[in-house]
Steps between C-alpha positions, in 0.01 A plus 500: 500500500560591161196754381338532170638167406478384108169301452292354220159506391304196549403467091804539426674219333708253704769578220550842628508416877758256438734772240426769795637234785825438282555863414461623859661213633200417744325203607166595517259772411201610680167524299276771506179644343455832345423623843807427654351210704726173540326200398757257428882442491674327222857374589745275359339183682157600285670414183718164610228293354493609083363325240756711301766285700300179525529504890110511522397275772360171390302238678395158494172424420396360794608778701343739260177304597548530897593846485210609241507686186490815672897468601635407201284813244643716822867368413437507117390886514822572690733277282384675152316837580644814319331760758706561811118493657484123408835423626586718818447432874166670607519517855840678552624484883514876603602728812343801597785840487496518888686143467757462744863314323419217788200417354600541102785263573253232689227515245788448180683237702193325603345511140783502329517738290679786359268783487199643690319763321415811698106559501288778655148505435559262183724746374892367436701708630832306476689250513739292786721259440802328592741723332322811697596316794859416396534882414358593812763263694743635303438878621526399836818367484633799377341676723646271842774697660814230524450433867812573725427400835662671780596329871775234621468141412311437800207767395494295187516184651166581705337647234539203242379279836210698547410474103529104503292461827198689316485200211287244543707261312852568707613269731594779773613206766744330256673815310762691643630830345913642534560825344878606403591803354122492348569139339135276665661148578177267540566250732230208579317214340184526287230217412420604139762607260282770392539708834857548413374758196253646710717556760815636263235726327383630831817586591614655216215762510585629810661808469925515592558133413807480282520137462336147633720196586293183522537243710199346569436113464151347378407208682316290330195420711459131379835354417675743791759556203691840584592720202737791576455859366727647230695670765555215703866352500462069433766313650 
């Protein structure tokens, strides 16, 4: 996460959150009293509906009736307050710092968002978000020795077999795998054209493979029209 992250005051004008976001090149700010505790979040999707722009939501009347008065003064305050207090999101999605990656990447993809703020006790401690993740993925890449792979091409060919049998999606009974001088020649037929990634990606990640040859066809399961693999030779 990134700690002490830059955050704004919540009577502090919407004018300054927005200068701050530009500066800093950052979509969002977390807002906090003079305590340090988080009550809010203001972010770039806070400020999409301006009177300043005249993208303020507007209504029909009659739906202004079915809905009540009570949603349309809540849109107005957020449309043309001047207080980031009167404009940000109040109930910020957070994570505890004992967090595991697993579950900071379901609860952003899930939500959708960007950002989780990092609370203990009420108390912001930082802030994750997508690019701490990208960084993160980025370190261990650089960190991944370039895997060799030792053994002939038959130790390879039983090792690729016995990572293919342990996906749920691979058609074990269909597939069959040649190794030559470390090149992988699939041979086989699939029944979804999106095995044939799966199964080229699979490969590729195990370690000693220098090169994949494709020849597996997709059968179409309705029409029973065959399409042939990029390796595969058409008379």
């Amino acid at each position: 996460m990134t700690a002490d992250p830059l955050t704004i005051a919540p009577d502090a004008p919407v004018a300054e959150a927005v200068r701050i976001m530009l500066d800093r090149r950052v979509s969002g700010l977390p807002v906090v009293d003079s305590r340090g505790g988080l009550v809010g979040v203001i972010t770039e999707g806070d400020l999409l509906r301006r009177s300043e722009l005249g993208t303020e939501k507007r209504r029909a009347r009659w739906l202004e009736f079915l809905f009540g008065p009570g949603k349309s003064a809540e849109e107005f305050v957020h449309s043309h307050g001047l207080k980031v207090e009167e404009v940000m999101t109040r109930t910020p999605i957070t994570v505890a710092p004992t967090a595991g990656l697993d579950e900071v990447v379901d609860v952003m993809t899930e939500r959708r968002i960007k950002r989780l703020m990092v609370v203990a006790d009420g108390r912001l401690l930082g802030v994750v978000s997508r690019a701490d993740l990208l960084r993160a993925l980025s370190g261990a890449f650089a960190a991944a020795p370039i895997p060799l792979g030792t053994g002939s091409d038959a130790d390879l060919k039983a090792r690729i077999e016995q990572v293919l049998a342990e996906k749920s999606w691979m058609p074990v009974s269909s597939i069959n795998v040649e190794v030559q001088a470390r090149t992988v020649h699939l041979w086989g037929s699939i029944l979804d054209e999106r095995q044939r990634e799966a199964i080229r990606v699979c490969v590729e990640n195990v370690p000693g493979v220098a090169g994949i040859v494709d020849h597996l066809v997709w059968v179409e399961p309705f029409s029973g029209t065959v399409m042939r693999g990029p390796g595969e030779a058409v008379d």
